[in-house]
N, C-alpha and C positions, 0 to 999 in steps of 0.2 A: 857174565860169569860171577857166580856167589863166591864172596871174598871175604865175609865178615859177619859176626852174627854178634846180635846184640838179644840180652835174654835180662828177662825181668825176675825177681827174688820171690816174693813171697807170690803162691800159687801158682810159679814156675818150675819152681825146682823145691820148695818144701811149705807145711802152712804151719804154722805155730813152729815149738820145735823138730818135728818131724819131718825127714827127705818126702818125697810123692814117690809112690812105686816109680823103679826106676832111671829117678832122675839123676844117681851119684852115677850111675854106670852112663849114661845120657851125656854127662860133662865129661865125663874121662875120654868118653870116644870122640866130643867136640874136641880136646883138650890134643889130642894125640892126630885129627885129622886137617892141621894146617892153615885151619882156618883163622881169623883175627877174631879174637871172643873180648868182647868188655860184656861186664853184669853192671845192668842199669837200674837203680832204686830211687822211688822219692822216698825211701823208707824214711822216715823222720823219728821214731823210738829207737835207733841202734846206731850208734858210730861207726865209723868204718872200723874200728880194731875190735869192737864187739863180734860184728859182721863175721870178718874174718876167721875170728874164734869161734862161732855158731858154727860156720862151715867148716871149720875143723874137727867140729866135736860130731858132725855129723856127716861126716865122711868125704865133703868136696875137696878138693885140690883143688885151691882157687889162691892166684896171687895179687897182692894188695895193688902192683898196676892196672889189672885189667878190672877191679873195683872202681863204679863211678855213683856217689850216691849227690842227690839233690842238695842235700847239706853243705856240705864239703865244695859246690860250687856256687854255693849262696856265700858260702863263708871267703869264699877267692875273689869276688866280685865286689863285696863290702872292703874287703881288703887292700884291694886294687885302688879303689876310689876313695879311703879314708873313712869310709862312714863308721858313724855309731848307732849301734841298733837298739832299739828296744825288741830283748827277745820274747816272744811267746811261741817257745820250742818245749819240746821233753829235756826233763833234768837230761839223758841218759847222752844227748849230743851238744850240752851247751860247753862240752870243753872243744867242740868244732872251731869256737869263739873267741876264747875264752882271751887271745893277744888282745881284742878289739874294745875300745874305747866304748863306755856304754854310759857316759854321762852327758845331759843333756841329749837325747837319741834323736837323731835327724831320719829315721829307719824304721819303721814298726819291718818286725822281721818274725813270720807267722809259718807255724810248723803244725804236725799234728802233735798240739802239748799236752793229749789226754787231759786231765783233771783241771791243767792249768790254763783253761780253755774256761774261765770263770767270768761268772757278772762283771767281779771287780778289776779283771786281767784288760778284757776286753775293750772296757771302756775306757779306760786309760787309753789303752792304742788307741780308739776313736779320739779321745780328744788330739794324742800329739798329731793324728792323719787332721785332723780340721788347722791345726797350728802351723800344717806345710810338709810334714813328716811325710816320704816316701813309705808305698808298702810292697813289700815283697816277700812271695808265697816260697816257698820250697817246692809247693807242689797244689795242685787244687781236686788231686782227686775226690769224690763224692765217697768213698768209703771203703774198707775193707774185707778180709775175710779172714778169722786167726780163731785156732777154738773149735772150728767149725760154727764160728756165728760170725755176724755181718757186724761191723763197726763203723761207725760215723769218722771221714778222715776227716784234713785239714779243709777242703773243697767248701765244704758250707758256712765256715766261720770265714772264712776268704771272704764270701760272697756277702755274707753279714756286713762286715767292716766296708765292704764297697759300696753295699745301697747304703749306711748308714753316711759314710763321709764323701761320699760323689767322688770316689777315685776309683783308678782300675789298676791294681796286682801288675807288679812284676812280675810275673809266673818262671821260676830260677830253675827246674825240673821239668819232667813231663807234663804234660806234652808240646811244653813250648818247643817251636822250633829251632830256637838261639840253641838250648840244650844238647839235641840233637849232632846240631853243625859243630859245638865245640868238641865233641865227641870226635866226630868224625874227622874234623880238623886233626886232634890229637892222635890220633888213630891212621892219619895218612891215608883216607881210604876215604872212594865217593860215595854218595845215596844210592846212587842203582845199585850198589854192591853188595849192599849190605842189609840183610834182613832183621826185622825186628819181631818176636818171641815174645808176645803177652799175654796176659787174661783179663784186662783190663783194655775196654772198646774202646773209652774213648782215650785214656792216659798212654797206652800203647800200641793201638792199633792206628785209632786217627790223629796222631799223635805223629807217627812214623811216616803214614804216608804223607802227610802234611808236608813234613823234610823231607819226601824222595824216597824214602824208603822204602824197601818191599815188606812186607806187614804177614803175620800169620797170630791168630785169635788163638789160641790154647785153652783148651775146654776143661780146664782144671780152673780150682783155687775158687776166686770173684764168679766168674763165669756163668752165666744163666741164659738158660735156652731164651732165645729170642734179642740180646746181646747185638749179634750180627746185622740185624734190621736197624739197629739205630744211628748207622752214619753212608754215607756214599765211598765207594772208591771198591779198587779191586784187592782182594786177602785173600791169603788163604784158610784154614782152620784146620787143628789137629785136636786128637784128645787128649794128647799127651807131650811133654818134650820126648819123651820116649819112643812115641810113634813118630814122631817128626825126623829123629835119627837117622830111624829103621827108613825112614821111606828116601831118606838121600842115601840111605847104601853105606854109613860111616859104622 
């Protein structure tokens, strides 16, 4: 029995600043049928109180508990264990941070930091990864969708920094499975319960099943025909959060 749904941000429910047909009306009937709803991002350009505010100015009812973003449990994890990072995030979430010690960084700690994704950024983190410095990704998706054009995420500069200094990513977001479980931990609720809502094959779909998940593809947002062919396991697929509603009956 479906107990829980987990639904992913951008090309779920809106791409740039604008809702998807449908979607505000989509949450409300999630929102009112019982279910446990967390919204899952590795979104790395928007803090959670941005977040919030986006969805308020475009019409969600969404409350800051059932917001979980990649950030914010990078930032609880370093926390947790003392570390000091060296950040290579977006200005717009390094007040995620901002308590944490960042002198001497034992952390390269790697986001999608648009611009600051530099020659001179990078290599730096290279060097403190060769010096012993742990690295940990926020997220490693391969790239976006905002504008209506495709954007380079945090994924390939991950992948950089690890052929360059022979380490392998903490992956702190999707589609790690740690991520997942602490979700779900939080949430009180098991993997087969709970379905996951992306448009993103391999960050949220293989991503999900991997944790137990039940898995549905959403033909919006990232989404490109032939998507579906690229991982094993059983999903479903919608075109919409919209049609996905309509088709449980909510």
């Amino acid at each position: 029995m479906l107990k829980g749904v987990f639904l992913d941000l951008s090309g779920v429910l809106y791409e740039g600043p604008t809702p998807l047909p449908g979607a505000v009306d989509a949450v409300a009937r999630l929102q009112a049928s019982g279910l446990l709803l967390r919204f899952v991002t590795n979104t790395s350009r928007r803090g959670r109180r941005q977040l919030l505010a986006d969805f308020d100015n475009m019409g969600f009812a969404i409350d800051q508990s059932q917001l979980v973003t990649a950030p914010s449990v990078t930032a609880d994890w370093l926390r947790a264990r003392q570390r000091r990072p060296y950040l290579l995030v977006h200005p717009d979430i390094r007040h995620e941070f901002a308590d944490l010690p960042q002198e001497k960084p034992d952390t390269v700690v790697i986001g999608d930091a648009e611009d600051a994704l530099n020659y001179a950024n990078l290599n730096h983190a290279f060097r403190l990864l060769l010096d012993g410095a742990e690295l940990v990704a926020t997220g490693d998706n391969r790239y976006f969708k905002a504008c209506g054009e495709y954007w380079l995420d945090a994924g390939p500069f991950v992948r950089a920094l690890e052929y360059a200094a022979g380490v392998q990513a903490r992956v702190m977001g999707k589609p790690s499975a740690d991520f997942y479980a602490q979700i779900l931990a939080d949430a009180g609720l098991q993997a087969a319960d709970v379905i996951m809502l992306g448009d993103d094959i391999h960050g949220d779909i293989e991503g999900a099943l991997s944790a137990g998940l039940q898995a549905c593809l959403v033909q919006s947002g990232k989404y490109r025909p032939g998507d579906e062919k690229e991982i094993v396991g059983a999903f479903s697929m919608t075109p919409s959060l919209q049609d996905w509603v309509a088709q449980q009956g909510l």
